[in-house]
TORPADREN-227447 format. One line per 5 residues: number of its first residue (from 1); their letters; for each residue x, y negated, z of C-alpha. Coordinates in Angstrom, 2 decimals. Each point is the difference from the previous one (the first is absolute). Layout:
// residues N
NUM	A	X:Y:Z  ...;
This chain:
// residues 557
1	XXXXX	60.79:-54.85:-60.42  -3.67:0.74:-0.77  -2.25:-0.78:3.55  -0.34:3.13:1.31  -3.52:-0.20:0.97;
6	XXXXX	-0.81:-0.25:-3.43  1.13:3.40:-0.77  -1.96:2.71:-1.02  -1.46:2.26:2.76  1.68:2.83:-1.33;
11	XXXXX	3.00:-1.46:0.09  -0.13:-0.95:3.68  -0.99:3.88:1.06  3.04:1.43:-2.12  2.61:-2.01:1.71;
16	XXXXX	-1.96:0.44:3.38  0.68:3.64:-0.40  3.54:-0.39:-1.00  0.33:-1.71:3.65  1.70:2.72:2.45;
21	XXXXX	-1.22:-1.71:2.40  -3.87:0.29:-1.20  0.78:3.69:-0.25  0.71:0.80:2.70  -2.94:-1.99:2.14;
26	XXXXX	-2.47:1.65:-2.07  1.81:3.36:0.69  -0.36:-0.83:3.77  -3.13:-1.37:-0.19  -0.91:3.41:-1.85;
31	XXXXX	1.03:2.02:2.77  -1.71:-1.86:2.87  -2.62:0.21:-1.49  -0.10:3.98:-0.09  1.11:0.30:3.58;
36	XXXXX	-3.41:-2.36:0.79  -2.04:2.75:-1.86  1.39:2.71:1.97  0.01:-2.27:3.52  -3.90:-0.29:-0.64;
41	XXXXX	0.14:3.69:-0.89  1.86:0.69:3.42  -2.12:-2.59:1.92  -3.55:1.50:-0.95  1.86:3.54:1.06;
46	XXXXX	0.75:-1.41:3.07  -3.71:-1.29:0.69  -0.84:3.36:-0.81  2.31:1.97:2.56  -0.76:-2.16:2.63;
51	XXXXX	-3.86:0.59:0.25  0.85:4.03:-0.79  2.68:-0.65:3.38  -3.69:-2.24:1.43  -2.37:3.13:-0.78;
56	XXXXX	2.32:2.90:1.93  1.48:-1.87:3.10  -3.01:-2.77:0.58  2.51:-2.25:1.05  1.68:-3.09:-1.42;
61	XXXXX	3.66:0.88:1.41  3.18:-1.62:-1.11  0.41:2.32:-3.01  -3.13:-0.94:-1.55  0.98:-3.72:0.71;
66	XXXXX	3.33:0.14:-1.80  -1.38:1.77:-3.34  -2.79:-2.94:0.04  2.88:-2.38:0.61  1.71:1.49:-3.02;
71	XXXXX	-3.01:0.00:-2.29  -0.95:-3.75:0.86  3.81:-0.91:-1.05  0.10:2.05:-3.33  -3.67:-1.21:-1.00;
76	XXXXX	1.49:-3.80:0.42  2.73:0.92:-2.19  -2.11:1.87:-2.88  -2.25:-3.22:0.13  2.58:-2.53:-0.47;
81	XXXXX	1.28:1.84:-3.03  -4.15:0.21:-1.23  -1.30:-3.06:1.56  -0.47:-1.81:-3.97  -1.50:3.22:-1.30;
86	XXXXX	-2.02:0.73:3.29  -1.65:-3.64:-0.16  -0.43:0.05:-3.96  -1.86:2.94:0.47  -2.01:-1.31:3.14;
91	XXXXX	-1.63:-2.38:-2.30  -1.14:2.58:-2.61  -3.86:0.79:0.13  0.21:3.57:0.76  2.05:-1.10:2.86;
96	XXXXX	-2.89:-2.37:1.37  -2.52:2.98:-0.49  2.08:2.20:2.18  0.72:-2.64:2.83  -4.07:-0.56:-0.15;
101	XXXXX	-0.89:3.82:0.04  2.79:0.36:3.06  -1.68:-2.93:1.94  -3.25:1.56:-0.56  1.54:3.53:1.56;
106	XXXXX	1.31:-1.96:2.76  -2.63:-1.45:0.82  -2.47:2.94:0.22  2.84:1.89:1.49  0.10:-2.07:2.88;
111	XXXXX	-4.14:-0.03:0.18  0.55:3.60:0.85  2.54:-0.86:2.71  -2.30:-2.44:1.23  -2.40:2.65:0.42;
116	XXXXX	2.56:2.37:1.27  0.44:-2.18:2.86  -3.10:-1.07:0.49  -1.03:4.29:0.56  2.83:0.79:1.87;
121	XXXXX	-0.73:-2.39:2.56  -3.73:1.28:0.74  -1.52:-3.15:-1.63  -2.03:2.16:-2.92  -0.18:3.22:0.17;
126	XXXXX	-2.23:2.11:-3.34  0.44:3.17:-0.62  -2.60:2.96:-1.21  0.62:3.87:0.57  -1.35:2.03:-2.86;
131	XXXXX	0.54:3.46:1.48  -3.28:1.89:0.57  0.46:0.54:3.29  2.00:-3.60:0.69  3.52:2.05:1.29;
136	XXXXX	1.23:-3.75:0.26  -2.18:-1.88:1.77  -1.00:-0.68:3.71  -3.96:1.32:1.25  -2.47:-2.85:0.53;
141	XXXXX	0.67:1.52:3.69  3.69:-0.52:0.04  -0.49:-3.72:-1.24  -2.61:-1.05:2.18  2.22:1.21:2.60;
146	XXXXX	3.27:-1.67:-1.30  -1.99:-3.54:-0.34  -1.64:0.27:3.66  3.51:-0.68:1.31  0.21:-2.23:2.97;
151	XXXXX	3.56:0.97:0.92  3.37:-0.01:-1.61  0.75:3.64:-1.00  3.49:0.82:-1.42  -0.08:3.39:-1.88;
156	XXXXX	3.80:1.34:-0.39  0.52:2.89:-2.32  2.90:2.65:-0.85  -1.24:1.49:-3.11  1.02:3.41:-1.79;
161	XXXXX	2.07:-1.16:-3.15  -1.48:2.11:-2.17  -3.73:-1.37:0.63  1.53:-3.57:0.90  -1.97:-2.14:-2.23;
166	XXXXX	-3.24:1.30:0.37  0.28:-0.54:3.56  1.29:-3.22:-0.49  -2.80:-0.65:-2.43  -2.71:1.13:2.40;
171	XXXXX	1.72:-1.68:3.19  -0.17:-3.35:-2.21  -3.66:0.00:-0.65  -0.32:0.36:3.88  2.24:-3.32:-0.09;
176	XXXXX	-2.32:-1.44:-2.89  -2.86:-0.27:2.34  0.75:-1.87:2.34  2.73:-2.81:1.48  0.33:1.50:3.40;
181	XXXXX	1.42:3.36:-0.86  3.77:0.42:-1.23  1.87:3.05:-1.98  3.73:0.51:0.55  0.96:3.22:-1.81;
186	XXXXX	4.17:1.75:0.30  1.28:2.31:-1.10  0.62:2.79:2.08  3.50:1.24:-1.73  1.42:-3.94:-0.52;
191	XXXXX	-1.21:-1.35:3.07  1.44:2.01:2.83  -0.36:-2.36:2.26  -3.70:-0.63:-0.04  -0.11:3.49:0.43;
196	XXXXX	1.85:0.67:3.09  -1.98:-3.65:1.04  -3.49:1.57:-0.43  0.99:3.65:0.63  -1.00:1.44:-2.83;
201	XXXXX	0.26:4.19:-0.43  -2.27:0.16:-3.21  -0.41:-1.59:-3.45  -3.20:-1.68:-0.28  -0.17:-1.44:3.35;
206	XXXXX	-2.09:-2.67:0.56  0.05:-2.90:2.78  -3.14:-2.05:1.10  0.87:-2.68:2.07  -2.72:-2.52:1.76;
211	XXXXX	1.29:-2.27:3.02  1.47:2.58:2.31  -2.29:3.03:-1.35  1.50:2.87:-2.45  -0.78:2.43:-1.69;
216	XXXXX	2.24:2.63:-2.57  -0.76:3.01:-2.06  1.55:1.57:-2.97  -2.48:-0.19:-3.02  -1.15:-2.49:-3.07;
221	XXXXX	-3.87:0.93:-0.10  -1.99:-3.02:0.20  -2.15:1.51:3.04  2.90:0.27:2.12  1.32:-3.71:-0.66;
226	XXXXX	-3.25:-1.38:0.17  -0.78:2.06:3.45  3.80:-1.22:1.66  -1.10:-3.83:-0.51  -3.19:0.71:1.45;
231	XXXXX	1.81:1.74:2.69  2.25:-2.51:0.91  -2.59:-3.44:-0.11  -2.53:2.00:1.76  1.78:1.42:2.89;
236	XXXXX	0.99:3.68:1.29  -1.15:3.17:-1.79  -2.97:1.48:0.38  -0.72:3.31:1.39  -2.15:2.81:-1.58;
241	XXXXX	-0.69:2.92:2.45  -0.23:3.36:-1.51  -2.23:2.43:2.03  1.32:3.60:0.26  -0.19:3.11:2.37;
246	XXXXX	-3.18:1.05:-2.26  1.34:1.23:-3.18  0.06:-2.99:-1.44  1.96:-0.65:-2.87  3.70:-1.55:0.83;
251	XXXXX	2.75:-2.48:-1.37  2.53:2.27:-0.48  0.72:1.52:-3.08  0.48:3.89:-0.21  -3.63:0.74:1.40;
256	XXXXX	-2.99:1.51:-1.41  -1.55:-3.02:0.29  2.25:-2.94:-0.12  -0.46:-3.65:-0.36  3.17:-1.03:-0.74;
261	XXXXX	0.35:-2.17:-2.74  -3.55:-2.19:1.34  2.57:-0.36:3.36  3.19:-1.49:-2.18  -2.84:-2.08:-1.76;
266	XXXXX	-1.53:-1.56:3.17  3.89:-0.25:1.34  1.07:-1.82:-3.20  -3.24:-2.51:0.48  1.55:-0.25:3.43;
271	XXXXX	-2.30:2.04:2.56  1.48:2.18:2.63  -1.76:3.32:0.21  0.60:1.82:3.11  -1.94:3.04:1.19;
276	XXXXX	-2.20:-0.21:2.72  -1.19:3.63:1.95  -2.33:-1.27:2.42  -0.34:3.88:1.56  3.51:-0.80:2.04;
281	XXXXX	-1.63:-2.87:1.70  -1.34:0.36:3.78  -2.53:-2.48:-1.34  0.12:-0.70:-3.35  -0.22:-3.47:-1.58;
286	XXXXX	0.66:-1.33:-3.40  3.05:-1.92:0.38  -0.64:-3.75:0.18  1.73:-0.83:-3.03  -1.18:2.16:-2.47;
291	XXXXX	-1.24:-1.61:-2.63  -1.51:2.65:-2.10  -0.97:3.30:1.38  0.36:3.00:-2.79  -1.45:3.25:0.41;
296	XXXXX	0.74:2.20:-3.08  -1.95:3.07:0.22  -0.18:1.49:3.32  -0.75:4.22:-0.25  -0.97:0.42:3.63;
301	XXXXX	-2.12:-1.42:2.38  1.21:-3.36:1.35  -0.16:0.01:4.12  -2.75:-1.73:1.99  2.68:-2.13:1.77;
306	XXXXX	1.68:-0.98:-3.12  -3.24:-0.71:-2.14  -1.20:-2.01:3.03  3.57:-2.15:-0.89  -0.63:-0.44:-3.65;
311	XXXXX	-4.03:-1.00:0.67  1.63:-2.58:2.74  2.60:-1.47:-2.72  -2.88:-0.26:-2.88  -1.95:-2.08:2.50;
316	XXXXX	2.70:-2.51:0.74  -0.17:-0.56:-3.60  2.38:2.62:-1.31  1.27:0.54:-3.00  -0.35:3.74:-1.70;
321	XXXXX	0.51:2.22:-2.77  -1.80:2.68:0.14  0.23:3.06:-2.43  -1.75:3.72:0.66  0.22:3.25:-1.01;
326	XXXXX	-2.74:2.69:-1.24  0.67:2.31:3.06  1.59:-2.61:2.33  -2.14:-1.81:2.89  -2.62:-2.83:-1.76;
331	XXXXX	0.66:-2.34:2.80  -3.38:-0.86:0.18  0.40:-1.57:3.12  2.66:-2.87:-1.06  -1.77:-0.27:-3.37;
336	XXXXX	-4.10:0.00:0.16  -0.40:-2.96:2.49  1.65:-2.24:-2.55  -1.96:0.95:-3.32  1.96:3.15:-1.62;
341	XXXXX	-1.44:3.52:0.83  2.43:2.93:-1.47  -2.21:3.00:-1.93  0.28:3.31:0.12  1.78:2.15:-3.05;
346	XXXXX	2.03:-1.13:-2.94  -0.78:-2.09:-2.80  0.32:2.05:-3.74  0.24:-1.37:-3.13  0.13:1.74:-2.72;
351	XXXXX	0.65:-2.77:-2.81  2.00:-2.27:1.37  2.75:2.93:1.98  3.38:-0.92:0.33  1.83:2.23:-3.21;
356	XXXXX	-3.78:1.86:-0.06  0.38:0.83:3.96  -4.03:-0.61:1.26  1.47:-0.39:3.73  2.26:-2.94:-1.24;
361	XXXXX	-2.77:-2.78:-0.61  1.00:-2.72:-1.80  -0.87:-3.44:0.82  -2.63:-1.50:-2.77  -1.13:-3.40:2.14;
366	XXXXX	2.24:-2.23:1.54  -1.70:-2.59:2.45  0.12:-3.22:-0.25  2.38:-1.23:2.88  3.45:-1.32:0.44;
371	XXXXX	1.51:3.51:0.81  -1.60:1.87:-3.17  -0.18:-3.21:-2.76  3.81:1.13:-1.14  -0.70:3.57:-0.68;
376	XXXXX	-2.49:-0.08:-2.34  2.20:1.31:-2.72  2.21:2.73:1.97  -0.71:3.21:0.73  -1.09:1.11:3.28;
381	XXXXX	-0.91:3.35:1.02  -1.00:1.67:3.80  0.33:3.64:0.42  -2.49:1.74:1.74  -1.35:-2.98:0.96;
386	XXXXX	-3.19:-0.84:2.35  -2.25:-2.02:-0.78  -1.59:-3.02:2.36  -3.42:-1.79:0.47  0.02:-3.27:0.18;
391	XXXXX	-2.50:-0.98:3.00  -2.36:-2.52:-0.34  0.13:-2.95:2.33  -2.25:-0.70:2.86  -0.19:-3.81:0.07;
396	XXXXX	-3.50:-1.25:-1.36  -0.86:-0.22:-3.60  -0.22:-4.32:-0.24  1.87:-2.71:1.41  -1.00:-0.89:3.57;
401	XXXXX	0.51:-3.82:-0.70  0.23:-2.23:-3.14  2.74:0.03:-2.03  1.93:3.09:1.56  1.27:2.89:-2.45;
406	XXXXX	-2.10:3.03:-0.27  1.58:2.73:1.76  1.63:2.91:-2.00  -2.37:3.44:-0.54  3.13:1.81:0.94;
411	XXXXX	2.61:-0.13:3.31  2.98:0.95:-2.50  0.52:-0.35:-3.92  1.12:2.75:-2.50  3.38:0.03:-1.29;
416	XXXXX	0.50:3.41:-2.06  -3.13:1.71:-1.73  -0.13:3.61:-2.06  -1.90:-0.08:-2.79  -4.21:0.88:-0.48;
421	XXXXX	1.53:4.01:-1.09  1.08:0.59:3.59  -1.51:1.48:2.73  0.61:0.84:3.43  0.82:3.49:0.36;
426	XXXXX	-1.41:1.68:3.36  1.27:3.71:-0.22  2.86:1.29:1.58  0.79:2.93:-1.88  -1.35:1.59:-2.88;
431	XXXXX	-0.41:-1.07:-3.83  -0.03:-3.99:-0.30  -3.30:-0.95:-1.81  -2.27:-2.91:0.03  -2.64:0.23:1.92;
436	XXXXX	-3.41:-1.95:-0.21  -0.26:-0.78:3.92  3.95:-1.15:0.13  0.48:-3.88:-0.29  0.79:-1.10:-3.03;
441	XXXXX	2.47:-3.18:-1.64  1.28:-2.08:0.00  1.16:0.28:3.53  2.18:-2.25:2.01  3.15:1.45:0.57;
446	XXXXX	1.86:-3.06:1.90  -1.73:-3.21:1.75  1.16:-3.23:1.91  -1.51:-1.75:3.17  0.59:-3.24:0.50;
451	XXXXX	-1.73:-1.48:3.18  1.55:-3.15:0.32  -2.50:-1.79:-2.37  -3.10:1.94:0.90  -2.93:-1.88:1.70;
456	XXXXX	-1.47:1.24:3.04  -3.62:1.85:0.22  -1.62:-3.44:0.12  1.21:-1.25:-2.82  2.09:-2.86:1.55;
461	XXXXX	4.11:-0.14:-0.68  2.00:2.17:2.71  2.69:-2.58:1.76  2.91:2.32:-1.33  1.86:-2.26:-2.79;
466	XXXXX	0.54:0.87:-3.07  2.53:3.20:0.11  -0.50:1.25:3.47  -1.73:3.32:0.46  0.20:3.81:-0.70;
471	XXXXX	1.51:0.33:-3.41  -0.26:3.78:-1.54  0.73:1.77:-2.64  -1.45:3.87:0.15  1.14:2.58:-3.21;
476	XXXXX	-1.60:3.17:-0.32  3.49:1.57:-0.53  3.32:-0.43:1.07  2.33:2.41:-2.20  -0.87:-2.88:-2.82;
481	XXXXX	2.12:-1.78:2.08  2.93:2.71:-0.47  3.17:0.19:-1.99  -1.31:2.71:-2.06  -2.53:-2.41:-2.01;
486	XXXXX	2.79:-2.73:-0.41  2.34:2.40:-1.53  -2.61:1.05:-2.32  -0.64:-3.64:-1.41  -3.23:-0.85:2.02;
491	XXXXX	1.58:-3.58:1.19  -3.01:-1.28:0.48  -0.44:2.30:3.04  2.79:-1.73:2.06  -0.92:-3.67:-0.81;
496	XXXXX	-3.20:1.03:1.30  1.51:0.69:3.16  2.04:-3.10:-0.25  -2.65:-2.39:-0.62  -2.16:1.38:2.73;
501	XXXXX	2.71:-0.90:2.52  1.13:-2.84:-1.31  -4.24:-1.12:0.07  -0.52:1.08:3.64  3.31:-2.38:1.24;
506	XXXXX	-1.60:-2.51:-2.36  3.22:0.29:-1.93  -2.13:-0.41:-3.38  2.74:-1.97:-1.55  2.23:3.68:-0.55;
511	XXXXX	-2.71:1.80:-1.57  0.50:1.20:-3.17  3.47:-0.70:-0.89  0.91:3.47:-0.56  4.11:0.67:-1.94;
516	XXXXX	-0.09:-0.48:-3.35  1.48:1.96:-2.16  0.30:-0.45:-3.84  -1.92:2.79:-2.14  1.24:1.89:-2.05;
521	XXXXX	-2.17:0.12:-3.92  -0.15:2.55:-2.00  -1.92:0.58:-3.35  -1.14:3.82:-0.57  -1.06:0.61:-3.85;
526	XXXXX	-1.57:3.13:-1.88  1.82:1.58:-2.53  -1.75:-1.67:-2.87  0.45:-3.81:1.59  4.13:1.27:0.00;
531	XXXXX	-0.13:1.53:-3.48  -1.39:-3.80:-0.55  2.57:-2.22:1.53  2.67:2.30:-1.54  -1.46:-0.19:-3.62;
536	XXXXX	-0.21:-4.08:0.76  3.39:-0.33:1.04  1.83:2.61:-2.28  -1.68:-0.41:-3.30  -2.72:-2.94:-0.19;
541	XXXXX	1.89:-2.65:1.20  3.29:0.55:-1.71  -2.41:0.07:-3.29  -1.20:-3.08:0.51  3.58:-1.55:0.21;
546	XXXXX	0.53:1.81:-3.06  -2.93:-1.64:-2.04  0.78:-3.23:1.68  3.43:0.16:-1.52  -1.09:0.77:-3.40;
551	XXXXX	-2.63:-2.50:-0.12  2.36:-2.45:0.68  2.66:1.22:-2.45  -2.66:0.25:-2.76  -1.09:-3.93:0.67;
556	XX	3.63:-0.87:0.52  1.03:1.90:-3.36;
């Protein structure tokens, strides 16, 4: 017999296959091999399902378990059947491309995380708001405020769902700024029981929390949350005392002259405005803590007695808003010894009238000072206004020893001006006209004393500290103060109000962070600039496709 190892190949293979017993492993090995295909088939299913079952429930329960326990066994089994093929093809070139080109994803991928975490933990923080009027992000106010913090404050917030992440976006810029204050938001219909906890009755309810101060209110402007952590590292809430009995103009709405919307502004920065009617007093007395005293436009005479009480509080250092009226008292007596002297009539101005109204001056200068700086770009208008002179001040002209400041020309310093067109209209009836005797603009039509800082007729620095003394703010009218200019879109007119209050508590870190609100754009074009567009978008430009296309055929061809 021939040795059998000498036989040809082909020889070998033919009597291999006439083997049953060859058959029938290849037939078997055949078939394992198709249920490995369809295991990895299954398995890569199964990876699939379980991070669908991941995504809905947020939870890695037993069912999602058991399909990942399935997958892992039916990917073993696909890869024994394809381990030879998977590790010839490992080697190929392409192969080493793709493992590079993954590695290279991986690693920037987990760069970004790197960053991610490095963010979310208050270690970097860069953003940049391109909206005109920066809808997302915090006043210089609000931060200086936020970054002051000496105390822990924990801020704890049910927000509406349908606004949630805005609030949640604003509330974390708050938490951006500094270490010491915290952010816990729930939701108010998952999380019943902070709810019933914190007794909440409203969506958009908002908890400040300092030590054992707090403070709630329902709201997401950034005045109110910046006024509750004030209010609770600073101590209890300040009172504002309206004066009434007078006709002067009152904080409840429905009235000819209501205020208001100013009152839910000052309550939302966290003041308490009460009224105070002095008249019911056997002696009256402005209440020891008052810390602002408003009178808004009294139409009849103020009593001797109760006059006598406001005089008193200005000379303890009070604090007082004062606004007049055309045919109200000039309280000449509260206002002259300190620099501001009320004239008679009403300023006109004929160019610059509110909607072409001549009794509706509007403001043209803005002072410089902390309460006006902000509103240089709003409009602000005072109906039938008066207008005030500025007195000049009676301490000496130079320096009564070297190095001291000269002493200002004037007791109290403009705030709100008309413009050079206006004049000061005297008559009380008849046909408004200029006339050449009646003062002309600009005119002052608010103004601020600040005694605190003033030296003394001698020149030498008073002993008050910096801060103490009268603080006033007089305005030549007080329906600008009204709800009938903030309903017409004069803004401006409240945050006037706002600041001044906020600048005689020395509260300067609230003024000017008025609500924003996004604006809406629109672009108005004459008929010929729309016969434009449409001839551009209708016929031009599908031309130019056209002649692109055949241009390209013709080169092609």
């Amino acid at each position: 017999m021939a040795d059998e190892s000498k036989q040809p190949e082909t020889e070998r293979k033919r009597r291999a296959m006439s083997d049953p017993r060859m058959v029938e492993s290849k037939v078997e090995s055949d078939a394992l091999t198709r249920a490995a295909v369809y295991a990895g088939w299954a398995a890569a299913l199964g990876i699939v399902l379980m991070l669908f079952w991941l995504a809905i429930t947020s939870k890695f329960g037993l069912g999602p378990k058991i399909i990942l326990g399935v997958s892992i066994v039916l990917a073993v089994f696909w890869l024994k059947y394809h381990w030879s093929g998977v590790r010839s093809t490992a080697g190929g070139r392409g192969v080493k491309l793709g493992t590079n080109s993954a590695v290279f994803v991986l690693f920037v991928l987990g760069a970004l995380v790197l960053i991610n975490i490095i963010t979310s933990r208050n270690l970097v923080h860069i953003r940049h708001d391109f909206t005109e009027n920066k809808l997302f992000s915090l006043s210089d106010q609000t931060r200086q405020v936020v970054r002051d913090l000496d105390q822990e404050v924990a801020m704890i917030a049910f927000p509406n769902p349908e606004g949630r992440e805005q609030l949640e976006d604003r509330l974390r810029e708050y938490e951006m700024l500094s270490s010491k204050l915290t952010v816990q938001t729930y939701d108010p219909m998952i999380d019943r029981s902070e709810v019933e906890q914190y007794n909440i009755s409203a969506l958009d309810t908002i908890i400040m929390q300092s030590g054992e101060r707090e403070e709630k209110f329902v709201g997401r402007e950034e005045e109110q949350i910046t006024s509750a952590i004030l209010a609770v590292t600073s101590g209890e809430k300040l009172k504002v005392y309206f004066l009434t009995g007078h006709g002067e103009n009152g904080l409840e709405g429905g009235q000819l002259r209501s205020m208001q919307y100013l009152g839910s502004r000052l309550a939302s920065q966290q003041y308490d405005c009460q009224p105070l009617t002095l008249m019911t007093m056997q002696e009256p007395k402005v209440p020891e803590d008052c810390a602002v005293l408003v009178i808004a436009g009294p139409t009849e005479p103020i009593g001797q007695k109760e006059m006598d009480a406001i005089v008193a509080y200005a000379d303890q250092m009070g604090k007082l808003l004062v606004a007049l009226e055309p045919t109200g008292p000039d309280l000449a007596e509260l206002l002259e010894p300190h620099g501001i002297r009320p004239l008679a009539g009403m300023i006109i101005d004929p160019q610059r009238g509110l909607y072409s109204s001549a009794a509706t001056p509007m403001v043209a200068n803005f002072g410089r000072h902390a309460i006006s700086n902000s509103l240089a770009s709003m409009a602000v208008a005072l109906p039938t206004t008066r207008a005030l002179e500025v007195m000049e001040s009676d301490a000496p002209e130079q320096p009564q020893y070297p190095g001291a400041p000269p002493p200002p020309e004037q007791k109290g310093q403009p705030l709100l001006e008309s413009s050079p067109d206006a004049w000061l209209e005297t008559a009380t009836s008849g046909m408004v006209s200029r006339d050449p005797s009646e003062l002309g603009g600009p005119l002052v039509m608010a103004a601020a004393v600040d005694e605190g800082q003033q030296p003394n007729p001698y020149g030498m620095p008073t002993e008050a500290e910096e801060g103490e003394g009268l603080r006033m703010v007089v305005i030549g009218d007080a329906e600008m103060m009204t709800d009938e200019f903030y309903q017409i879109g004069l803004q401006g007119n409240i945050d006037f109000a706002l600041n001044s209050i906020n600048w005689l508590l020395e509260n300067e870190k609230l003024i000017s962070i008025p609500p924003k609100n996004e604006m809406p754009r629109f672009m108005t074009m004459a008929q010929g600039q729309i016969k434009l567009v449409w001839a551009i978008a209708v016929f031009i430009i599908p031309l130019l496709v056209l002649v692109a296309g055949a241009v390209t055929w013709w080169r092609r061809r």
